[in-house]
mmCIF file of the N, C-alpha and C atoms, coordinates in Angstrom:
data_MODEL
# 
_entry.id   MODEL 
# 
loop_
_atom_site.group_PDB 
_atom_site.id 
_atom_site.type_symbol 
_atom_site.label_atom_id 
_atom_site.label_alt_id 
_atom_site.label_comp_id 
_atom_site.label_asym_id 
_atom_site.label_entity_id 
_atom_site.label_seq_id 
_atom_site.pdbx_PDB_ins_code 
_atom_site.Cartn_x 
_atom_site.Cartn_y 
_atom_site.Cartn_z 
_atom_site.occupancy 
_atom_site.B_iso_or_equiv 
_atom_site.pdbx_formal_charge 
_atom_site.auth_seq_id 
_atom_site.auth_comp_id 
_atom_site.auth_asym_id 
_atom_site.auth_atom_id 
_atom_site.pdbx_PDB_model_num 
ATOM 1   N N  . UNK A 1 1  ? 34.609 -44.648 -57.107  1.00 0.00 ? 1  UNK A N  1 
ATOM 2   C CA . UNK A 1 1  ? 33.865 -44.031 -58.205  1.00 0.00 ? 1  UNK A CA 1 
ATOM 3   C C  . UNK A 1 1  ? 33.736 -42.524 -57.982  1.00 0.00 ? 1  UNK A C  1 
ATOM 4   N N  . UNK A 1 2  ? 33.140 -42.046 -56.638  1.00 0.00 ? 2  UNK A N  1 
ATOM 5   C CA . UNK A 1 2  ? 33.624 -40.848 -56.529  1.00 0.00 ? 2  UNK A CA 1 
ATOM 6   C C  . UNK A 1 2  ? 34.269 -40.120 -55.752  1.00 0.00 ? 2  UNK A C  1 
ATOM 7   N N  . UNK A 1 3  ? 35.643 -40.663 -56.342  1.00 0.00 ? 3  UNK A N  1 
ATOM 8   C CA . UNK A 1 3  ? 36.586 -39.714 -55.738  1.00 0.00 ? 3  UNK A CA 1 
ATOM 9   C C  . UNK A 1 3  ? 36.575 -38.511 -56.208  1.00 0.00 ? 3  UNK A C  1 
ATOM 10  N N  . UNK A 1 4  ? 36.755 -38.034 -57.276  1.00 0.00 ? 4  UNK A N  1 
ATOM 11  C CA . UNK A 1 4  ? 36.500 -36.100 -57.321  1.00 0.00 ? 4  UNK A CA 1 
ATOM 12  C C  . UNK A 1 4  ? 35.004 -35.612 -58.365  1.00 0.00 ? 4  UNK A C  1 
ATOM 13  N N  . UNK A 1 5  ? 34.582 -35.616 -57.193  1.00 0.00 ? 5  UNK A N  1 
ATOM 14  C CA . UNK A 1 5  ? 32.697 -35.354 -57.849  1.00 0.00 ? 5  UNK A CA 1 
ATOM 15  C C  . UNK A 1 5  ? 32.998 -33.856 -57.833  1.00 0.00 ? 5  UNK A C  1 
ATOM 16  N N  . UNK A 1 6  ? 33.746 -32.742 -58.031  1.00 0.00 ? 6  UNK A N  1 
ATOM 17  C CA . UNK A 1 6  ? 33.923 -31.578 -58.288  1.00 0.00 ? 6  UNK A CA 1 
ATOM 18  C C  . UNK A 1 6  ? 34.413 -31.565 -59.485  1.00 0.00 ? 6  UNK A C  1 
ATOM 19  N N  . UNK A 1 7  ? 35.557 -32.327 -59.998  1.00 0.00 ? 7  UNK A N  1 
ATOM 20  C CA . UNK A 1 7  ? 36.117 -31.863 -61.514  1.00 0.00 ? 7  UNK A CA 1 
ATOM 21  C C  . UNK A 1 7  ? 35.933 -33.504 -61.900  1.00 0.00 ? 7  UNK A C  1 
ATOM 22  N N  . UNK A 1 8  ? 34.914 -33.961 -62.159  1.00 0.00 ? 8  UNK A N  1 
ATOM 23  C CA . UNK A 1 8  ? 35.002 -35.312 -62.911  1.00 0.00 ? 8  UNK A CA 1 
ATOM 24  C C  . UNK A 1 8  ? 35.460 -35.325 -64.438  1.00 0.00 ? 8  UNK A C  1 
ATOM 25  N N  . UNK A 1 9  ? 35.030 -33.725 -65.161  1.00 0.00 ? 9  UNK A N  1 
ATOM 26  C CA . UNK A 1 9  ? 35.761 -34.066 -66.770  1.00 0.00 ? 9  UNK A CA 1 
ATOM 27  C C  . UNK A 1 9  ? 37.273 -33.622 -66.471  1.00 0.00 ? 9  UNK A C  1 
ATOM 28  N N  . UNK A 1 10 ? 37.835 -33.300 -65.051  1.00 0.00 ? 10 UNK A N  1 
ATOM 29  C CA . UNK A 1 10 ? 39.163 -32.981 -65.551  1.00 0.00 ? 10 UNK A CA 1 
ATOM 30  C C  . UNK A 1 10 ? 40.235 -34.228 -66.073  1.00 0.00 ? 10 UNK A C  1 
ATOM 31  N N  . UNK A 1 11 ? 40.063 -35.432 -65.306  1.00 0.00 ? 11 UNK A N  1 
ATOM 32  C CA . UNK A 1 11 ? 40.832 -36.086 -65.411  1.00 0.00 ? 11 UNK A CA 1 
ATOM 33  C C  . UNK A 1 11 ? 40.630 -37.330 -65.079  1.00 0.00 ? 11 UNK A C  1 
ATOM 34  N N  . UNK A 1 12 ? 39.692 -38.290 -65.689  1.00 0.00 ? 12 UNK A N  1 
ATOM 35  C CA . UNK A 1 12 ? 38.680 -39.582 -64.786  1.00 0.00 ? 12 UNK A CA 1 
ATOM 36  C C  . UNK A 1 12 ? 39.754 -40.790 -65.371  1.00 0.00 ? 12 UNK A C  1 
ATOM 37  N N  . UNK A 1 13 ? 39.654 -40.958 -66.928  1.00 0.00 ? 13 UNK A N  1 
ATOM 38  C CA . UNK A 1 13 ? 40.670 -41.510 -67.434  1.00 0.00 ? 13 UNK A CA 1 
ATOM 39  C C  . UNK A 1 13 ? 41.182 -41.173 -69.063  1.00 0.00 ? 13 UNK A C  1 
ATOM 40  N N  . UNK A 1 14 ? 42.457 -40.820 -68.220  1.00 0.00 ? 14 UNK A N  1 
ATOM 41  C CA . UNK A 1 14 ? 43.326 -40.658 -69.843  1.00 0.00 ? 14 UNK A CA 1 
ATOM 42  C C  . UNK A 1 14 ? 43.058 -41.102 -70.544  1.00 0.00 ? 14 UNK A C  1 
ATOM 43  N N  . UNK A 1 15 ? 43.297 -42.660 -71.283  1.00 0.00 ? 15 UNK A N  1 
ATOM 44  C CA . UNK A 1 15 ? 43.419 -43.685 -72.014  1.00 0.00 ? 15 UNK A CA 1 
ATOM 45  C C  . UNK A 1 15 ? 42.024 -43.296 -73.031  1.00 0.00 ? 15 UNK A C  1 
ATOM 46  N N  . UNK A 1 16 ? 40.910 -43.266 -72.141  1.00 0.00 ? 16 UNK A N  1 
ATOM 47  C CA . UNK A 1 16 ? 39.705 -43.673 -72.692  1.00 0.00 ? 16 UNK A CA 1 
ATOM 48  C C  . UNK A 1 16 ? 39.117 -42.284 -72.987  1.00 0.00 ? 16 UNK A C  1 
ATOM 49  N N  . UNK A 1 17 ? 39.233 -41.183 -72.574  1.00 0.00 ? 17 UNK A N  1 
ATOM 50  C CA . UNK A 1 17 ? 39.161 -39.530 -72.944  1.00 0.00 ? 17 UNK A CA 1 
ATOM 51  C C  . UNK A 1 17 ? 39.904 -39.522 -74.268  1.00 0.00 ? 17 UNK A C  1 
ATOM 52  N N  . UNK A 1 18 ? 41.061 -40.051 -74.201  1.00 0.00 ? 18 UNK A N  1 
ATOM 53  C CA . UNK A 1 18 ? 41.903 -40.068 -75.001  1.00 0.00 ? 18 UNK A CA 1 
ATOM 54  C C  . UNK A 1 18 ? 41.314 -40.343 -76.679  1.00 0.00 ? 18 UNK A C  1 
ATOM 55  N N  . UNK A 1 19 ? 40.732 -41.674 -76.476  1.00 0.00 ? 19 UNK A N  1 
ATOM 56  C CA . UNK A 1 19 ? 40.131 -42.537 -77.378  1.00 0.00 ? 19 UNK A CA 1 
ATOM 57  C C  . UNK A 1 19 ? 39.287 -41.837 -77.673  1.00 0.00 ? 19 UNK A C  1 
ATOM 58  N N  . UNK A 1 20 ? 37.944 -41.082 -76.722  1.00 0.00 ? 20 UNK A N  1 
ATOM 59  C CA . UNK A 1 20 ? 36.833 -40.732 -77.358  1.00 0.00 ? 20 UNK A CA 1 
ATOM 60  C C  . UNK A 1 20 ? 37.597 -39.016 -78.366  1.00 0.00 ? 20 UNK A C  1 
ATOM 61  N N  . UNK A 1 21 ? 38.468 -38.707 -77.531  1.00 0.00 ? 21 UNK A N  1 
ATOM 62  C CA . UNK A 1 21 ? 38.535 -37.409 -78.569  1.00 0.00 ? 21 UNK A CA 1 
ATOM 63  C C  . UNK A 1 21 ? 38.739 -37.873 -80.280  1.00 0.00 ? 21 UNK A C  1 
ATOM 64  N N  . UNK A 1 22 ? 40.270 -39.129 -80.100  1.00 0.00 ? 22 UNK A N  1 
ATOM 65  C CA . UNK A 1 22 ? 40.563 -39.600 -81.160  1.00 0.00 ? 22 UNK A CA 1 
ATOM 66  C C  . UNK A 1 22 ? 39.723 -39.665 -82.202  1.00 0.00 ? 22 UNK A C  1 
ATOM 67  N N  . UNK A 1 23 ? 38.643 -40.374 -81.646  1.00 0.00 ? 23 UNK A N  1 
ATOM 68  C CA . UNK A 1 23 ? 37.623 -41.048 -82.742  1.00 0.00 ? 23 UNK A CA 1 
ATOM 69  C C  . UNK A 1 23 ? 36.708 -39.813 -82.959  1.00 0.00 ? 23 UNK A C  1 
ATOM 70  N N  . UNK A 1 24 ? 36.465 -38.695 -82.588  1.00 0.00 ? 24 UNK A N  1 
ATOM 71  C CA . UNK A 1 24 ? 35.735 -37.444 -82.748  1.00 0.00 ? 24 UNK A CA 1 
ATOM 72  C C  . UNK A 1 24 ? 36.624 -36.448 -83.681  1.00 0.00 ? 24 UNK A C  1 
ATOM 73  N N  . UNK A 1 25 ? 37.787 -36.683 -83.718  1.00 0.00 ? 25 UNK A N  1 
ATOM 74  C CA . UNK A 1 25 ? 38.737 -35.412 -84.441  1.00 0.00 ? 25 UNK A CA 1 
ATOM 75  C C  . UNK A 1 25 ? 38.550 -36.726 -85.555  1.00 0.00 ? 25 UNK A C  1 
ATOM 76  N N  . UNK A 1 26 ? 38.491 -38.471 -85.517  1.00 0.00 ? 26 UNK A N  1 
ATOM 77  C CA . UNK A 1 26 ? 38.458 -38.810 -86.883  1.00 0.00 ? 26 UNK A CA 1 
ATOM 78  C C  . UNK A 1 26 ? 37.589 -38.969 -87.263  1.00 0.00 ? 26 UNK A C  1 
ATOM 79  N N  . UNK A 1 27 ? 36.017 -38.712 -86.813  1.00 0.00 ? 27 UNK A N  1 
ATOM 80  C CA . UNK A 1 27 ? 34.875 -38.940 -87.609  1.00 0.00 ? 27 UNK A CA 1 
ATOM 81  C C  . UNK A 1 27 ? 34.829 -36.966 -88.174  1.00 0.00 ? 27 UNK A C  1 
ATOM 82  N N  . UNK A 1 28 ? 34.996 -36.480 -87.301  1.00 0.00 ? 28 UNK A N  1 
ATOM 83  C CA . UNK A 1 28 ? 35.147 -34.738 -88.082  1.00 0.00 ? 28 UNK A CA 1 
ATOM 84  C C  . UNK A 1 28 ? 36.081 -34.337 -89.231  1.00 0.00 ? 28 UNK A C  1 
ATOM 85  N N  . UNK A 1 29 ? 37.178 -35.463 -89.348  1.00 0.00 ? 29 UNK A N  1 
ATOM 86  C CA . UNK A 1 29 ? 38.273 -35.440 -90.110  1.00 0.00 ? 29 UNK A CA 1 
ATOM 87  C C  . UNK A 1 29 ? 37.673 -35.783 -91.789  1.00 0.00 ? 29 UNK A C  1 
ATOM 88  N N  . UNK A 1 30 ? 36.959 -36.853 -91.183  1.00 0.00 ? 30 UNK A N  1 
ATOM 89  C CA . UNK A 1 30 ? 36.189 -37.586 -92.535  1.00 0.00 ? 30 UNK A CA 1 
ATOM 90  C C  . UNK A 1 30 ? 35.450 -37.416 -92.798  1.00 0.00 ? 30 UNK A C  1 
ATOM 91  N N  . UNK A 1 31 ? 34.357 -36.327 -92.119  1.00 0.00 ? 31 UNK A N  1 
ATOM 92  C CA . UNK A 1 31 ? 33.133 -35.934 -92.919  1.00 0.00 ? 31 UNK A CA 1 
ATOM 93  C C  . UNK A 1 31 ? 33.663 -34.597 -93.471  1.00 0.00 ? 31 UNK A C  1 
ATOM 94  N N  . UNK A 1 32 ? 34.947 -33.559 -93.190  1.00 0.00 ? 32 UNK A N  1 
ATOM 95  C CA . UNK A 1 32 ? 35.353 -32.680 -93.741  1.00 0.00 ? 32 UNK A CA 1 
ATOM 96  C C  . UNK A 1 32 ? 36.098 -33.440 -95.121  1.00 0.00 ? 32 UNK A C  1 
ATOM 97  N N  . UNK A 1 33 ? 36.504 -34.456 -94.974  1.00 0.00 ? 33 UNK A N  1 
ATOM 98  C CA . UNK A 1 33 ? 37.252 -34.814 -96.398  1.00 0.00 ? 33 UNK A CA 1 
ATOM 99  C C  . UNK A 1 33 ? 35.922 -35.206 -97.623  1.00 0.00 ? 33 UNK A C  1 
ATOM 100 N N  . UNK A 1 34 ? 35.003 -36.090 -96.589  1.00 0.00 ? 34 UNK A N  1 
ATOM 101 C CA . UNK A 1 34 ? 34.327 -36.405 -97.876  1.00 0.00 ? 34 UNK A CA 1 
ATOM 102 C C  . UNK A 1 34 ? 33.265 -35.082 -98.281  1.00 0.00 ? 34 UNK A C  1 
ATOM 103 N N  . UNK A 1 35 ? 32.874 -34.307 -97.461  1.00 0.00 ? 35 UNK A N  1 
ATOM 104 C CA . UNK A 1 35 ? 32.383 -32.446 -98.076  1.00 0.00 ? 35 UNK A CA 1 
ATOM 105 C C  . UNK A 1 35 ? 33.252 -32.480 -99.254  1.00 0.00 ? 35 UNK A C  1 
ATOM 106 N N  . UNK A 1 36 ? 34.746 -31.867 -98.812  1.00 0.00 ? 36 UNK A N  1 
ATOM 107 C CA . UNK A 1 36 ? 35.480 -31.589 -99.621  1.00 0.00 ? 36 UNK A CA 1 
ATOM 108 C C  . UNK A 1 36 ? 35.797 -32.528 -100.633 1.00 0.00 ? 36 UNK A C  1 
ATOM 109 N N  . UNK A 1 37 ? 35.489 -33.593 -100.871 1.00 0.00 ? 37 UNK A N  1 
ATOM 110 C CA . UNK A 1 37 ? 35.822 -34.090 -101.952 1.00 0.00 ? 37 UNK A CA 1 
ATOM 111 C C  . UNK A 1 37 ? 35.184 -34.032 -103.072 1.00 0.00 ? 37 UNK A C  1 
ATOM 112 N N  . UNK A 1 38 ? 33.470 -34.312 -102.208 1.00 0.00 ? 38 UNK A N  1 
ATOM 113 C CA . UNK A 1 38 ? 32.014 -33.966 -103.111 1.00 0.00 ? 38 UNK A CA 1 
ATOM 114 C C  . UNK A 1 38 ? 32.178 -33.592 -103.734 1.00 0.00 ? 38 UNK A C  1 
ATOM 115 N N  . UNK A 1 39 ? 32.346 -31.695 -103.392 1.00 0.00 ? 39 UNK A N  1 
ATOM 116 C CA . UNK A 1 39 ? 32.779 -29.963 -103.627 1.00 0.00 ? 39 UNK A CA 1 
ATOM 117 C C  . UNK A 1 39 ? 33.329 -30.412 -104.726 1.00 0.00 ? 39 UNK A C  1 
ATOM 118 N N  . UNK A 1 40 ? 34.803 -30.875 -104.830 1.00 0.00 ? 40 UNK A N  1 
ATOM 119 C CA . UNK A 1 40 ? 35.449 -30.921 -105.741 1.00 0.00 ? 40 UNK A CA 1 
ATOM 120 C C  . UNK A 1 40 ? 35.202 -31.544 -106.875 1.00 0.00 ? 40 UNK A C  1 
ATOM 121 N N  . UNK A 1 41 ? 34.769 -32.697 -106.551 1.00 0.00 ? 41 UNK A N  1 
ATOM 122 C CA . UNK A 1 41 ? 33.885 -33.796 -107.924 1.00 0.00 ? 41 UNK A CA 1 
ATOM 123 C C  . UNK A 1 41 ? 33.070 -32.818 -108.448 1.00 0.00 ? 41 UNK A C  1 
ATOM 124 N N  . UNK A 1 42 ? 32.057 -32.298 -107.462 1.00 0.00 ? 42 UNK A N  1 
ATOM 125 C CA . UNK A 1 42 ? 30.899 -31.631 -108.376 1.00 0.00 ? 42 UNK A CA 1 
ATOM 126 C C  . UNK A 1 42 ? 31.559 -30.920 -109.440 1.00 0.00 ? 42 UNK A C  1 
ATOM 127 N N  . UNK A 1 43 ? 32.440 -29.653 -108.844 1.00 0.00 ? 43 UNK A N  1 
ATOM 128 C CA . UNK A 1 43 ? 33.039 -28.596 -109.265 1.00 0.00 ? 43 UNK A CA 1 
ATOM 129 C C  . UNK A 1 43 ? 33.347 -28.964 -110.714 1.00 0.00 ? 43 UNK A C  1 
ATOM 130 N N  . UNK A 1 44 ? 34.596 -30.088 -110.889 1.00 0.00 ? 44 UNK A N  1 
ATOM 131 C CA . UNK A 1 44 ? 35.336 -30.804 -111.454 1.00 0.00 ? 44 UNK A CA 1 
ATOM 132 C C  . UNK A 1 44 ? 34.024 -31.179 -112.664 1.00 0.00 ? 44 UNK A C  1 
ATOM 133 N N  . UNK A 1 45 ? 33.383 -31.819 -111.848 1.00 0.00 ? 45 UNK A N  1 
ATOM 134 C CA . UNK A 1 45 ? 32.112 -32.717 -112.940 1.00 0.00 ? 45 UNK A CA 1 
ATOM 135 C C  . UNK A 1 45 ? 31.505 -31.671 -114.056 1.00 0.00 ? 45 UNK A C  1 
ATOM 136 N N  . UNK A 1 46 ? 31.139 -30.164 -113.412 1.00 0.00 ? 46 UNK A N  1 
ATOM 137 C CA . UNK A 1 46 ? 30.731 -29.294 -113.699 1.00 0.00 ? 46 UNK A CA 1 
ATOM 138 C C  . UNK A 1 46 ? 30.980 -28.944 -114.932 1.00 0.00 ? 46 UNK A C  1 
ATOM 139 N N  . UNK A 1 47 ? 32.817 -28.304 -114.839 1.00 0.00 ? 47 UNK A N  1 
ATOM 140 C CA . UNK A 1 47 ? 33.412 -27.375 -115.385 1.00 0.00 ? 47 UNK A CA 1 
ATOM 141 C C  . UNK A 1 47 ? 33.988 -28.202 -116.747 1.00 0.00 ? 47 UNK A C  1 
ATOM 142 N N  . UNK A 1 48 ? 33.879 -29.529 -116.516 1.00 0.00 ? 48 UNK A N  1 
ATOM 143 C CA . UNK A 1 48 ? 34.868 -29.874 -117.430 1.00 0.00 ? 48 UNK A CA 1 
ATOM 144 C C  . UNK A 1 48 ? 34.133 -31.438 -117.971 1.00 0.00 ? 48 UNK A C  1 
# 
C-alpha cells in the first residue's frame, strides 16, 4: 500500500485514474451541453 508515499497522485493506478477522469470530463461535458442547450431554447423560445 505504501510503496511511494512521496508521489502517490503520480501513478497508483492507471485503469481507475483513468475512469475517474473519464467520468469528470463526462459529467463536465454534460452539464456544458445541457447550459448550452437551455441558452439556446431560451434564446430560440424568445426570439421567435
Amino acid at each position: 500500500m505504501n510503496d511511494m508515499p512521496v508521489t502517490p497522485s503520480e501513478n497508483p493506478a492507471p485503469s481507475n485514474n483513468r475512469n475517474v477522469i473519464i467520468a469528470v470530463v463526462a459529467i463536465v461535458v454534460l452539464c456544458c451541453c445541457c447550459v448550452l442547450a437551455s441558452g439556446v431554447g431560451y434564446y430560440v423560445w424568445n426570439n421567435f
